[in-house]
C-alpha positions in Angstrom: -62.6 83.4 109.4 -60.6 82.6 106.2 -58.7 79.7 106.4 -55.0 79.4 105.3 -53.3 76.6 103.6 -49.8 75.7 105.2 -46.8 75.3 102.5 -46.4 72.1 101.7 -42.8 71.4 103.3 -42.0 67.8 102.2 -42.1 68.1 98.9 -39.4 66.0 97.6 -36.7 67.2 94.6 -37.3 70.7 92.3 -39.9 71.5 89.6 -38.8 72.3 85.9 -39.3 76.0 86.7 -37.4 75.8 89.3 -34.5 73.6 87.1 -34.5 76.3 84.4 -34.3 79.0 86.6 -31.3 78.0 88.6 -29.7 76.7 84.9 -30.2 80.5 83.3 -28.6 81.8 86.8 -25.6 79.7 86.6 -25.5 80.7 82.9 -25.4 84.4 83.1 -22.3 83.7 85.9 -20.5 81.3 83.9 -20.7 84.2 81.0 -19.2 86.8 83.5 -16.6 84.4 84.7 -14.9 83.7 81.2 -14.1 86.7 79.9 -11.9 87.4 83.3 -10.1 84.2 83.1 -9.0 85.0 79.2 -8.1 88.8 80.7 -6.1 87.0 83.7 -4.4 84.4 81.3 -3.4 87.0 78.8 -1.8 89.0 81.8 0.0 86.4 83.0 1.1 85.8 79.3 2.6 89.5 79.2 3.8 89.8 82.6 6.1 86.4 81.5 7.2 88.0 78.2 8.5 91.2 79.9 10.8 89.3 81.9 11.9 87.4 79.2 12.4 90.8 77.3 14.3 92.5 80.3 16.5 89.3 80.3 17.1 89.9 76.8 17.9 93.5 77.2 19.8 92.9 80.2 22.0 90.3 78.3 22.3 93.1 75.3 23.6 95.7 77.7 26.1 93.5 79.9 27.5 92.1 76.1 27.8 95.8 74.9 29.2 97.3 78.1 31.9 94.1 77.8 32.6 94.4 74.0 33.4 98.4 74.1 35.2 98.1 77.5 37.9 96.2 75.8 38.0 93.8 78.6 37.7 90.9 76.2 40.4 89.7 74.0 39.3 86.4 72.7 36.0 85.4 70.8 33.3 83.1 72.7 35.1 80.0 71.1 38.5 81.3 72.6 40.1 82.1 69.7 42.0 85.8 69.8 40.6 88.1 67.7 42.5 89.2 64.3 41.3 92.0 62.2 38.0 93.6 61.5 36.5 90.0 61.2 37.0 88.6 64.5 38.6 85.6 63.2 41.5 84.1 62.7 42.1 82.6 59.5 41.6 79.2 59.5 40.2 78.7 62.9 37.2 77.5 62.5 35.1 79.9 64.5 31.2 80.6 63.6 
């Protein structure tokens, strides 16, 4: 009858093999963990500048729609406007 060795349970901390392994494991996930954080920073990035953008545009089209309705007699320093310019002489407006 062959006689079997029992594993050796109370060993205390981790051999180098062990150590290297479990370094090379974490590794390999760290390296498929950063290239989704620059992909989820860069889309946060965009997602911000397209609301800026359709702020912008918004802006454009309320100032257009309010400048070729006619609705608006004065210039945005609240001078009236005189001639192709927009200005009256003298005024002061920029």
């Amino acid at each position: 009858m062959l006689m079997f060795r029992r594993p050796c349970f109370n060993r205390r901390g981790m051999t180098l093999i062990e150590l290297v392994i479990a370094m090379a494991i974490l590794a390999i996930m760290a390296s498929m963990v950063l290239p989704l954080a620059e992909v989820t920073v860069t889309r946060n990035r965009e997602i911000e500048l397209r609301r800026a953008l359709r702020d912008v545009r918004s802006a454009l089209d309320l100032y257009k729609k309010i400048m070729t309705s006619g609705r608006r007699k004065e210039n945005i320093c609240g001078h009236r406007r005189i001639g192709l310019s927009g200005r009256t002489a003298g005024s002061g407006c920029r």
